[in-house]
BAGU-836547 format. One record per residue (C-alpha): residue number from 0; residue in one letter; x, y, z negated. Coordinates in Angstrom, 1 decimal. Example, Ala and Ser with C-alpha at 12.3 -4.5 7.8 and 13.67 -1.06 7.14 Angstrom:
BEGIN
PT / 0 / A / 12.3 / -4.5 / -7.8
PT / 1 / S / 13.7 / -1.1 / -7.1
END
This chain:
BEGIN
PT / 0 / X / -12.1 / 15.9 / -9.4
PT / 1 / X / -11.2 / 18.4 / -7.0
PT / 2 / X / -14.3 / 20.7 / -7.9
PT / 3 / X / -13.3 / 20.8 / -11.4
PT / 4 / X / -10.1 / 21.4 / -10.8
PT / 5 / X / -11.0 / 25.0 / -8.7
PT / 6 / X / -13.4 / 25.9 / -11.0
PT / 7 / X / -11.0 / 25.5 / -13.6
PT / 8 / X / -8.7 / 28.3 / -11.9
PT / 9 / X / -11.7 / 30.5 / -11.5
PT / 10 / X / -12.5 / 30.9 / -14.9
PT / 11 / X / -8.7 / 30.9 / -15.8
PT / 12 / X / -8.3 / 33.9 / -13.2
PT / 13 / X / -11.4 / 35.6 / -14.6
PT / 14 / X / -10.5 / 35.0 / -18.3
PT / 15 / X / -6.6 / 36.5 / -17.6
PT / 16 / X / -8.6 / 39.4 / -15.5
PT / 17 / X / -10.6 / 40.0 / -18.5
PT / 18 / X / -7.5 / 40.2 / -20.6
PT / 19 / X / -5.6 / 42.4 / -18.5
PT / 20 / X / -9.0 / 44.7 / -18.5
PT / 21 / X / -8.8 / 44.6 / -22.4
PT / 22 / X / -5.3 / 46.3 / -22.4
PT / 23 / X / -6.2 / 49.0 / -19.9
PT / 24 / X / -9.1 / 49.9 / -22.4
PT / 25 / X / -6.4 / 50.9 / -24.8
PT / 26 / X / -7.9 / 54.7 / -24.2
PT / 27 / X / -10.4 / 56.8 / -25.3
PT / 28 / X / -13.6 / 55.5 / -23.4
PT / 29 / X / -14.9 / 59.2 / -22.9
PT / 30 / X / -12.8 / 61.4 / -21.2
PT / 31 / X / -13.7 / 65.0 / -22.3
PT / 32 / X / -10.7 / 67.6 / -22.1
PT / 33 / X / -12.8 / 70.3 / -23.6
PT / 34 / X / -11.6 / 71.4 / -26.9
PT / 35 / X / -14.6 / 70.6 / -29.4
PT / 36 / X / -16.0 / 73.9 / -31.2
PT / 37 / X / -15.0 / 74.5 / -35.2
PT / 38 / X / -15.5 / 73.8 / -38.3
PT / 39 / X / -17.8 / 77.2 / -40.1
PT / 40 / X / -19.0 / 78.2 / -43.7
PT / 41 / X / -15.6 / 77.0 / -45.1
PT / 42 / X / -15.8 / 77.0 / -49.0
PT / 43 / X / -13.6 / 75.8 / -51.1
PT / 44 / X / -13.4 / 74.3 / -54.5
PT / 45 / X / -9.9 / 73.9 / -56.4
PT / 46 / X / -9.5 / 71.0 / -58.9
PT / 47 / X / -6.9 / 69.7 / -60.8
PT / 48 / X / -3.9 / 68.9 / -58.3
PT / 49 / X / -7.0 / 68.8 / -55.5
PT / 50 / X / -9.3 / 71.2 / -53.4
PT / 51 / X / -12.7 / 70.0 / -52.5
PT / 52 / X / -13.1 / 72.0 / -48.9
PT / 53 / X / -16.7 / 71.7 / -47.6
PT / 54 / X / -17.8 / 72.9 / -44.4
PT / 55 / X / -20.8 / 73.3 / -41.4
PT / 56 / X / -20.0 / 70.7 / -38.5
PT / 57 / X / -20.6 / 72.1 / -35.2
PT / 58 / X / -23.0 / 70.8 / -33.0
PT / 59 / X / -20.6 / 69.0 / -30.3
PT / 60 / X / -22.4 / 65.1 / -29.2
PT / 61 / X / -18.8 / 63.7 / -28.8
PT / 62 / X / -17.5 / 64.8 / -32.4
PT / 63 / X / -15.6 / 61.5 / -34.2
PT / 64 / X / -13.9 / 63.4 / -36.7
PT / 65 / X / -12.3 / 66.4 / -39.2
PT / 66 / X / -8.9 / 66.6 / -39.9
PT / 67 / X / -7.0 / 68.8 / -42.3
PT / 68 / X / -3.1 / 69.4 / -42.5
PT / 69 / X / -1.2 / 70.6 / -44.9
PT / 70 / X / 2.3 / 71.0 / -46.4
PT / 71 / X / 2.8 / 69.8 / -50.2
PT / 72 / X / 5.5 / 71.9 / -52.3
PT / 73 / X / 7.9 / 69.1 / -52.4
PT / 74 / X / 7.9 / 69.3 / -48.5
PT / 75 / X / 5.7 / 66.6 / -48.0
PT / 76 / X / 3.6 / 67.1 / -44.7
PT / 77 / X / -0.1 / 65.7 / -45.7
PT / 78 / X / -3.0 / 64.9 / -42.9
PT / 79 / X / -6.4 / 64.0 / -44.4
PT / 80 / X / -9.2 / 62.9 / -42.3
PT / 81 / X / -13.2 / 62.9 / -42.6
PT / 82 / X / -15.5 / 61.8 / -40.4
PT / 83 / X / -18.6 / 63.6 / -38.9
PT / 84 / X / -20.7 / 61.6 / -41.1
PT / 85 / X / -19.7 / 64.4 / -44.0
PT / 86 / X / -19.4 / 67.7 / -44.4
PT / 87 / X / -16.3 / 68.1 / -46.9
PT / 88 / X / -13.1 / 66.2 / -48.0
PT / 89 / X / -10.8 / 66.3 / -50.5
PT / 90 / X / -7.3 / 67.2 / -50.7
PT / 91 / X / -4.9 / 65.8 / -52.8
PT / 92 / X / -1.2 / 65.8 / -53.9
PT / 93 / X / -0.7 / 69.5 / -55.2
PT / 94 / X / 1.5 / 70.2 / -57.6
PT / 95 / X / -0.7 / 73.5 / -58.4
PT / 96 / X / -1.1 / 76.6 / -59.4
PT / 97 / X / 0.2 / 78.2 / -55.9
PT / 98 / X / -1.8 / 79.1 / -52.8
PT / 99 / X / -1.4 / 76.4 / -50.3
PT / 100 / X / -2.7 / 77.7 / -45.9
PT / 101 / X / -4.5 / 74.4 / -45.0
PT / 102 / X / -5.1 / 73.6 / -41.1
PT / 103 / X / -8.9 / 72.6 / -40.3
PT / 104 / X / -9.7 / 71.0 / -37.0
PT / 105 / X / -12.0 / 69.1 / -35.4
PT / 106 / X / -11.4 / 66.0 / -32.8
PT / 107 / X / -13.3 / 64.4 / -30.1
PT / 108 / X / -13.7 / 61.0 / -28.9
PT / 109 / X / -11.3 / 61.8 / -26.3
PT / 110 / X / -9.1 / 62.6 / -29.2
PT / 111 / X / -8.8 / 66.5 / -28.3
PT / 112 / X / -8.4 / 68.6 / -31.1
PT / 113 / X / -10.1 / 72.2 / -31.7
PT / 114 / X / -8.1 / 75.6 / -32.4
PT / 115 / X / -7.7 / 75.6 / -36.1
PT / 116 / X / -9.1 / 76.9 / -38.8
PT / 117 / X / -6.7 / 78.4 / -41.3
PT / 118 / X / -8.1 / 78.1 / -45.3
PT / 119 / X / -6.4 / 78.5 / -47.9
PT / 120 / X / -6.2 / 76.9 / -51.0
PT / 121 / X / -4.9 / 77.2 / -54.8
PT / 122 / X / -5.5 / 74.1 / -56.7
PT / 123 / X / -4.7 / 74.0 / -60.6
PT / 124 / X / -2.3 / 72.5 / -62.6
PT / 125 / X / -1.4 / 68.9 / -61.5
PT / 126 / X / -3.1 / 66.6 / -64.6
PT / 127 / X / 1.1 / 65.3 / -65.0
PT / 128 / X / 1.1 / 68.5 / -66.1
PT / 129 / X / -1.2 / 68.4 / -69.1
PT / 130 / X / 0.5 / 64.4 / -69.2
PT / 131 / X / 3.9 / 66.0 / -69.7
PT / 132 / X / 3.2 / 68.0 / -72.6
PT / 133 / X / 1.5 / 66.0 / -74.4
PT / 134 / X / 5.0 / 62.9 / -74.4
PT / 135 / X / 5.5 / 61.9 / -77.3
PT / 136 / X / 8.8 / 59.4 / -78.0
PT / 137 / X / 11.4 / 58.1 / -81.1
PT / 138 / X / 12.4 / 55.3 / -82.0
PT / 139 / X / 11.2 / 51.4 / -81.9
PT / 140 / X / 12.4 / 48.5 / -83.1
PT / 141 / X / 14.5 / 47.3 / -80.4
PT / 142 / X / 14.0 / 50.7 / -78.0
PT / 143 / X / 12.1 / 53.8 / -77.4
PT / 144 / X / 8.4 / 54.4 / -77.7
PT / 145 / X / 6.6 / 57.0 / -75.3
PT / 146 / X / 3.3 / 58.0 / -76.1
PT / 147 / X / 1.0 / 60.6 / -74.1
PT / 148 / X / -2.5 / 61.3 / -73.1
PT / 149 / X / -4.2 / 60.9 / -69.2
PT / 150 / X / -7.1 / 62.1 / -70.1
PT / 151 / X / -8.2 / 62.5 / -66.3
PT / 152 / X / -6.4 / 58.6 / -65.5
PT / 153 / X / -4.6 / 59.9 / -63.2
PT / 154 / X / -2.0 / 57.5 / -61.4
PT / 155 / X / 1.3 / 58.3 / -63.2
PT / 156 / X / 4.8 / 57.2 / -64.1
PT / 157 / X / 6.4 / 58.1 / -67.6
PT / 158 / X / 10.1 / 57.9 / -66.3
PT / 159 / X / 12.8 / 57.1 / -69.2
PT / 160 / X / 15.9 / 58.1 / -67.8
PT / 161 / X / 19.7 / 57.0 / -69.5
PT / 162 / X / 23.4 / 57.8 / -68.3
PT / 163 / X / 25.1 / 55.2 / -66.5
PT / 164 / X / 28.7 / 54.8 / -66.7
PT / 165 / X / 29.8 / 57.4 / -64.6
PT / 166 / X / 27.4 / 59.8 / -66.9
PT / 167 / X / 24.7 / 60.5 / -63.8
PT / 168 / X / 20.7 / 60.3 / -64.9
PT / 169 / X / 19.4 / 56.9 / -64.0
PT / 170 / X / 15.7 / 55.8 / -64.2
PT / 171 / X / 14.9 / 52.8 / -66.6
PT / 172 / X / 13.5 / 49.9 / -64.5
PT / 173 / X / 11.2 / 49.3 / -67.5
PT / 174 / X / 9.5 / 53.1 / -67.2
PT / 175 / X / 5.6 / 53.5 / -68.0
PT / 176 / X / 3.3 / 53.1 / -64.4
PT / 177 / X / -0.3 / 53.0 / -65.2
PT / 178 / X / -3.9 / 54.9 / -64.7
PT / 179 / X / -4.9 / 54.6 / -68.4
PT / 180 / X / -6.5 / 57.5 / -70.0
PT / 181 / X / -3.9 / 56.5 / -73.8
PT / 182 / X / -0.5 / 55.7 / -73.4
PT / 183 / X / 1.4 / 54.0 / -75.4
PT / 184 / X / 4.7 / 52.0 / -74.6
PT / 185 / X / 7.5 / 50.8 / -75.9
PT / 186 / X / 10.7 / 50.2 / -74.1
PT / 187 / X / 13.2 / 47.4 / -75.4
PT / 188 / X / 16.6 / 46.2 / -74.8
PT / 189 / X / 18.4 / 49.2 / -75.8
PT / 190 / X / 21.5 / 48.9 / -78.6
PT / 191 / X / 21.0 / 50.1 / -81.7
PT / 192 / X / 23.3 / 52.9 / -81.5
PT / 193 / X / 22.7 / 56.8 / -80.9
PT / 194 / X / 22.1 / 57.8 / -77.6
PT / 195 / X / 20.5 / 60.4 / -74.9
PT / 196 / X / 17.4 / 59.9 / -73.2
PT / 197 / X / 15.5 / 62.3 / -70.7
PT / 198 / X / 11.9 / 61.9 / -70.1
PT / 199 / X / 9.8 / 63.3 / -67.2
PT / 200 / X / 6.6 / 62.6 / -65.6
PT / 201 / X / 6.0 / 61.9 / -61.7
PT / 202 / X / 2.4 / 61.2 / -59.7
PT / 203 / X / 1.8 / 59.3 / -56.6
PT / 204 / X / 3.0 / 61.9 / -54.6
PT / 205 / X / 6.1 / 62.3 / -56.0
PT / 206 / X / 6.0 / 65.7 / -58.0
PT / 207 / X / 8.0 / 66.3 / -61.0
PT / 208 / X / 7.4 / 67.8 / -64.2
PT / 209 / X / 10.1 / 69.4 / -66.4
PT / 210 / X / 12.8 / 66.8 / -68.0
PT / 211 / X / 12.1 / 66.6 / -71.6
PT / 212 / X / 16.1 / 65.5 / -73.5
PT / 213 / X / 16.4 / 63.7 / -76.9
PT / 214 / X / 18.5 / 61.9 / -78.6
PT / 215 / X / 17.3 / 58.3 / -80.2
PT / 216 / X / 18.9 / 55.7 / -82.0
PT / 217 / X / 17.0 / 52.4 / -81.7
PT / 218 / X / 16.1 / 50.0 / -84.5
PT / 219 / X / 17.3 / 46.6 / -85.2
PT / 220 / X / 15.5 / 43.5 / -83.8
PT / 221 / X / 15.3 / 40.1 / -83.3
PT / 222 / X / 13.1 / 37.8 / -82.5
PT / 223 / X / 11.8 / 35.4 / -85.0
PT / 224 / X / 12.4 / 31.7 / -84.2
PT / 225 / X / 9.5 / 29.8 / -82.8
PT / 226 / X / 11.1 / 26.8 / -84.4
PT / 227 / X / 10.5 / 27.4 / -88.0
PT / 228 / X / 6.6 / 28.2 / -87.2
PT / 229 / X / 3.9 / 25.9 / -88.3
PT / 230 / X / 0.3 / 25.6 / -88.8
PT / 231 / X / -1.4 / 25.9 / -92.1
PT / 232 / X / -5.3 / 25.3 / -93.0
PT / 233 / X / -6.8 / 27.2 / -95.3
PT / 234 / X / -10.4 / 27.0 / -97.0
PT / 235 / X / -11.9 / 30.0 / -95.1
PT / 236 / X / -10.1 / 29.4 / -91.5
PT / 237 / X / -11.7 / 28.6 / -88.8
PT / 238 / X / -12.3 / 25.2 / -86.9
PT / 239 / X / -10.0 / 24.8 / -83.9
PT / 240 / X / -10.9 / 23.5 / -80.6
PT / 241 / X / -11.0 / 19.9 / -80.5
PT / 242 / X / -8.5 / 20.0 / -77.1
PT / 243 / X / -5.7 / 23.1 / -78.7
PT / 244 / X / -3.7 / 22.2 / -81.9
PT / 245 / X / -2.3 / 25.4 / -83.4
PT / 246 / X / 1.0 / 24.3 / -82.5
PT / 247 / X / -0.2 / 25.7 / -79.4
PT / 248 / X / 0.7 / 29.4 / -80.0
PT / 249 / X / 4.4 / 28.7 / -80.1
PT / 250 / X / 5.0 / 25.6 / -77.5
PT / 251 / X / 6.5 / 28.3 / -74.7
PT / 252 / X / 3.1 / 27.5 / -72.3
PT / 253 / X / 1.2 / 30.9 / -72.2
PT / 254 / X / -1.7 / 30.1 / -70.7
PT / 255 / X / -2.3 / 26.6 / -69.1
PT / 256 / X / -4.7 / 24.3 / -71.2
PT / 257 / X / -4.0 / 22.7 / -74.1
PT / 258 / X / -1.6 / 24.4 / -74.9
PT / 259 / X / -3.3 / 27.3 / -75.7
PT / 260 / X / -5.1 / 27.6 / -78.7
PT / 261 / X / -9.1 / 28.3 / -79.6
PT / 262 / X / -11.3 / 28.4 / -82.2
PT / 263 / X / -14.7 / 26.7 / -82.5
PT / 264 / X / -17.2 / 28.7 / -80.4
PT / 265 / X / -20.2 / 27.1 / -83.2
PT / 266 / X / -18.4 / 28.6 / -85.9
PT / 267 / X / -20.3 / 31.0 / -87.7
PT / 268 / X / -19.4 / 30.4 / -91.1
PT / 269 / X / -17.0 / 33.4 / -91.5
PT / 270 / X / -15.0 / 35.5 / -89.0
PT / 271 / X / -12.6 / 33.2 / -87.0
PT / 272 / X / -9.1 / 33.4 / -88.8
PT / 273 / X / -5.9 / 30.9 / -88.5
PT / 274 / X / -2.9 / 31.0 / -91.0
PT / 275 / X / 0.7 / 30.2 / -90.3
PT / 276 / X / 4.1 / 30.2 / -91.8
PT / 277 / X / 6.8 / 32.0 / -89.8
PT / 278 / X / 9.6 / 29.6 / -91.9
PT / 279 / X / 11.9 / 32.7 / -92.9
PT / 280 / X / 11.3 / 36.1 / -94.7
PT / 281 / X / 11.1 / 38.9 / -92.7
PT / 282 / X / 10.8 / 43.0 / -92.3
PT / 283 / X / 8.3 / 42.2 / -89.3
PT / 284 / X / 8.2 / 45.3 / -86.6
PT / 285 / X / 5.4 / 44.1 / -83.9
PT / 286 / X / 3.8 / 40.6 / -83.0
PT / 287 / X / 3.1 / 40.0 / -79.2
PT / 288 / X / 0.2 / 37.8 / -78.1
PT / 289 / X / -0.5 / 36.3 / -75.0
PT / 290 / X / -4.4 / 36.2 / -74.9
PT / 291 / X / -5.8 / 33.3 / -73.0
PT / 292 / X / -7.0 / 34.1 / -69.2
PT / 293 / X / -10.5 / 31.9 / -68.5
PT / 294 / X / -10.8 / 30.8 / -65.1
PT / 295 / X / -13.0 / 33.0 / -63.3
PT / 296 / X / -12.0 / 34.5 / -60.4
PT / 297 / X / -8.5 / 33.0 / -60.7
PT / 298 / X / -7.8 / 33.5 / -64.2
PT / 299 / X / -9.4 / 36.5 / -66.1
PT / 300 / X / -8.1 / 38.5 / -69.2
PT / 301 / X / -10.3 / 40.9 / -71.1
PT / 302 / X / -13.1 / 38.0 / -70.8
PT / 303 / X / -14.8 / 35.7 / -73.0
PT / 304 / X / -12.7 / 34.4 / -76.5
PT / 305 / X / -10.1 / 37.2 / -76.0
PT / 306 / X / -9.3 / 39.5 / -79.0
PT / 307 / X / -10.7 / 42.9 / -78.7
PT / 308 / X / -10.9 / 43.9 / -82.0
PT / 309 / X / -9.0 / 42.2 / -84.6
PT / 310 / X / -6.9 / 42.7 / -88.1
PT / 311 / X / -3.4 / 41.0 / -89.1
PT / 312 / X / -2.5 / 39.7 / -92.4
PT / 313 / X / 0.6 / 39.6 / -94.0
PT / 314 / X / 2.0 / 37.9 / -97.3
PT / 315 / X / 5.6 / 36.8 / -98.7
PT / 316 / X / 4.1 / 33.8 / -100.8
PT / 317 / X / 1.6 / 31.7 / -99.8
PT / 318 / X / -2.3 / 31.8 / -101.6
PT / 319 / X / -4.1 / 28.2 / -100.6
PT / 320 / X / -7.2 / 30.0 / -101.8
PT / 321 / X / -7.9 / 31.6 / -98.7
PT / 322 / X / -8.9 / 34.9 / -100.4
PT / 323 / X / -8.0 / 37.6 / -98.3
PT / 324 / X / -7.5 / 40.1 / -101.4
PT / 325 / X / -4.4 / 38.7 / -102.0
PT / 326 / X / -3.0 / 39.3 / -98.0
PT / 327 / X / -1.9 / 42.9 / -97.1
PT / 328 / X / -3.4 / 44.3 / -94.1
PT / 329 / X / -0.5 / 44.9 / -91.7
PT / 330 / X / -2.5 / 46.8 / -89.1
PT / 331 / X / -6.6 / 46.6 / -87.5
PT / 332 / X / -5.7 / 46.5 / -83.6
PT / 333 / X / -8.0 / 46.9 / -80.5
PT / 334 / X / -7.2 / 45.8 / -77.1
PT / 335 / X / -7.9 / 48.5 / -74.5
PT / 336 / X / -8.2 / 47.4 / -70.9
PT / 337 / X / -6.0 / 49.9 / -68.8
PT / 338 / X / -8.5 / 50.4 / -66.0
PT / 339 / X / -11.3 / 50.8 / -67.7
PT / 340 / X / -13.7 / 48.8 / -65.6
PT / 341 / X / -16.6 / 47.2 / -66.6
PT / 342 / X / -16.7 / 43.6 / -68.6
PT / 343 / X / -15.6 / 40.5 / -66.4
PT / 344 / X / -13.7 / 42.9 / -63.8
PT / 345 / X / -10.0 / 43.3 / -63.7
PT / 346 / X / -7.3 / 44.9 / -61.3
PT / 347 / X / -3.9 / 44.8 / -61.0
PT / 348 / X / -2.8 / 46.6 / -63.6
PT / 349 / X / -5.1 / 44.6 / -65.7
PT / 350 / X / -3.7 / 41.4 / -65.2
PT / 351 / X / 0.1 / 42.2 / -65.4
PT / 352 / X / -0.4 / 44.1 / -68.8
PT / 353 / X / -1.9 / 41.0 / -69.9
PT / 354 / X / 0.5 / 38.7 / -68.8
PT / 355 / X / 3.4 / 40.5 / -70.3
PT / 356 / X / 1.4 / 40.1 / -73.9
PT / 357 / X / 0.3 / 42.9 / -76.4
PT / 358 / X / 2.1 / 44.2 / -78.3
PT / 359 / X / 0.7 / 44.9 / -81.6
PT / 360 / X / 3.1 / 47.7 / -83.8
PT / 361 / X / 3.6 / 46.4 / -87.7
PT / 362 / X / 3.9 / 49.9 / -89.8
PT / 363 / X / 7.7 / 50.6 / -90.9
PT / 364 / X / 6.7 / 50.6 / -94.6
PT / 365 / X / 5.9 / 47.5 / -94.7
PT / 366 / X / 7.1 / 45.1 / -97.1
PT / 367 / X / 9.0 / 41.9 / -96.2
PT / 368 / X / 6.6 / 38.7 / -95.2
PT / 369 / X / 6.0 / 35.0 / -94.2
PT / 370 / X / 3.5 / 34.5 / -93.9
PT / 371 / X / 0.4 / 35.8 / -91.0
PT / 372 / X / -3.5 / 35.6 / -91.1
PT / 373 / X / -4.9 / 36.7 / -87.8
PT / 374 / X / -8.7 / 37.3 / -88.0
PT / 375 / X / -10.9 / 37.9 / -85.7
PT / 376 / X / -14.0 / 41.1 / -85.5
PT / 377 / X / -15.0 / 40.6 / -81.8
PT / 378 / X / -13.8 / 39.0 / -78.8
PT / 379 / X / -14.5 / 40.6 / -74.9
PT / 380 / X / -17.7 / 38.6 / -74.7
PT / 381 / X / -19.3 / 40.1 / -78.0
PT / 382 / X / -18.8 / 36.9 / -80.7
PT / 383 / X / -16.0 / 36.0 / -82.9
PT / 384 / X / -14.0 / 33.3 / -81.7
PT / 385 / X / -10.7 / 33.7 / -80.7
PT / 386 / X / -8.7 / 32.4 / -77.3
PT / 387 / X / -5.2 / 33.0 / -77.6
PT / 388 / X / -2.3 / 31.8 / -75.4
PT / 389 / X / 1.2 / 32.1 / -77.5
PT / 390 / X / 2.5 / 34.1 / -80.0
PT / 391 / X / 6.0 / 35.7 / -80.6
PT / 392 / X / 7.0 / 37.7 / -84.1
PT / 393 / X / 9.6 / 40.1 / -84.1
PT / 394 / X / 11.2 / 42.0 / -87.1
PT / 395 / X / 14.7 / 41.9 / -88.9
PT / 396 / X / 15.8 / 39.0 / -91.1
PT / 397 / X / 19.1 / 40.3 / -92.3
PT / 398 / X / 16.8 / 43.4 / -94.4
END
């Protein structure tokens, strides 16, 4: 017992000497004070906001990586680095159109840096930019509506700015973040009443456009009671689901089955359509819907029986025939995945504009309705049935 015992302490001692080894390793294992040689054959290629700078490597065995430094116009300092796998980088974070001196050095595995190489560099216009002047805004039923194009999907914020109290600029908590390449927004909870706005447009890096100023007066709106809605069947709807009654699409649960609702996937009659009676008359403005996520990698949106193309229906009486000529088209919609990325894949951005529902704009010139045909063209997966969550109306009752 004795033995063990020892030889216990040994291989304690050896595993704490091993340990205390580890922490003086916390160096550079080569040791090469000799300034590596530079970087040569610097060219340069200027992008929007960004310079592609490509380069020769030297020759130096102990060469781990390039570095570049550089100071953005809104005093930011940057430091990009590239390893000696490549021969260029890219350099981001201009606001453009002004030379910028970048610093080019190279660094060692003993972390010693090379005398720099001093390029410089005059990127174009930032794409916010070319975002900026293309803002578009007015009025909304319950707020403002911003609309722009990011053709290049740049990561930008679309920043609506109000006066507080004390009359200072403050930024709207509910302001436009995204990548997508078509914006379109609309932000709520404002009074009906005149006011001023300001509108600008920041990136990642935190340069600013111009402030575009206008005055909006938001329209009325309310939303539409979930407790006067109710299902109707008529000749040409489709099947439901045998699990999801259509009472699903106003019972408050947004995504958890049953109550959701779905039509029958062996439908192939007609183009999957549901009917239902809103209970009042109304001038409708938009209708959200919550599509419903499939589990598949946790729970997936753009996927499957999601609308992706789709019309909505609207009447003030009520034809049991089914026949849609007697139904005015209130809008044909398409759902546009903010990332772009391919079928089955979502990020972020993806999954919280889903989960905050679409929301589908009903023309002002509409007349008054109460009743709604949704209809199906094509869901994500490429068929016609539909997979929807909940449902919310929104318009003006008091017309």
């Amino acid at each position: 017992m004795k033995t063990i015992f020892l030889n216990y302490l040994a291989v304690l001692g050896l595993l704490i000497g091993v340990s205390c080894s580890d922490e003086d390793l916390q160096t550079p294992i080569e040791n090469n004070s000799e300034a590596p040689s530079q970087v040569t054959d610097v060219s340069v290629v200027n992008l929007k906001g960004k310079a592609k700078v490509s380069y020769k490597l030297p020759k130096d065995q102990d060469l781990l990586y390039v570095k570049a430094s550089y100071t953005l116009a809104n005093g930011r300092e940057m430091e990009v680095k590239s390893s000696f796998y490549n021969s260029s980088m890219l350099l981001e974070g201009f606001s453009g159109a002004q030379a910028n001196e970048v610093k080019i050095t190279t660094v060692n595995r003993s972390e010693i840096e090379s005398a720099p190489v001093l390029v410089t560099v005059n990127p174009l216009r930032a794409p916010i930019f070319d975002v900026y002047e293309s803002v578009e805004s007015g009025a909304a039923f319950g707020g403002v509506y911003l609309k722009a194009d990011n053709p290049d999907r740049e990561d930008v914020a679309l920043l609506l700015m109000e006066k507080d109290d004390l009359g200072d600029w403050v930024i709207n908590p509910n302001s436009v973040y995204t990548s997508t390449d078509e914006i379109s927004s609309t932000i709520r909870g404002f009074d009906t009443l005149s006011q001023e706005f300001a509108i600008t447009v920041r990136d990642r890096w935190l340069n600013y456009t111009d402030t575009l100023f206008t005055t909006i007066k938001p329209l009325f709106e309310e939303a539409i009671p979930k407790s006067g809605y109710r299902g109707l069947e008529l000749p040409n709807d489709a099947p439901r689901h045998n699990s999801t009654p259509l009472s699903g699409l106003w019972d408050g649960n947004l995504m958890n089955w049953s109550g959701v609702y779905l039509t029958q996937g062996t439908y192939t009659e007609n183009l999957h359509m549901f009917t239902i009676d809103m209970g009042v008359e109304a001038k409708l403005s938009r209708i959200v819907i919550w599509d419903y996520p499939e589990y598949f990698n946790g729970r997936t949106y753009y996927y499957k029986g999601c609308m992706k193309r789709f019309e909505i229906y609207g009447s003030e009486e009520l034809d049991t025939s089914g026949d849609l000529s007697s139904w005015t088209l209130l809008g044909t919609y398409e759902e546009i995945k903010p990332s772009g990325l391919p079928y089955g894949q979502q990020n972020n951005e993806d999954y919280e504009t889903a989960v905050a529902g679409f929301s589908w704009e009903v023309p002002a010139d509409m007349p008054k309705m109460r009743y709604l045909r949704i209809r199906n063209l094509e869901n994500w997966e490429g068929g016609k049935s539909l997979a929807i969550g909940e449902i919310q109306v929104y318009g003006n009752t008091k017309f």
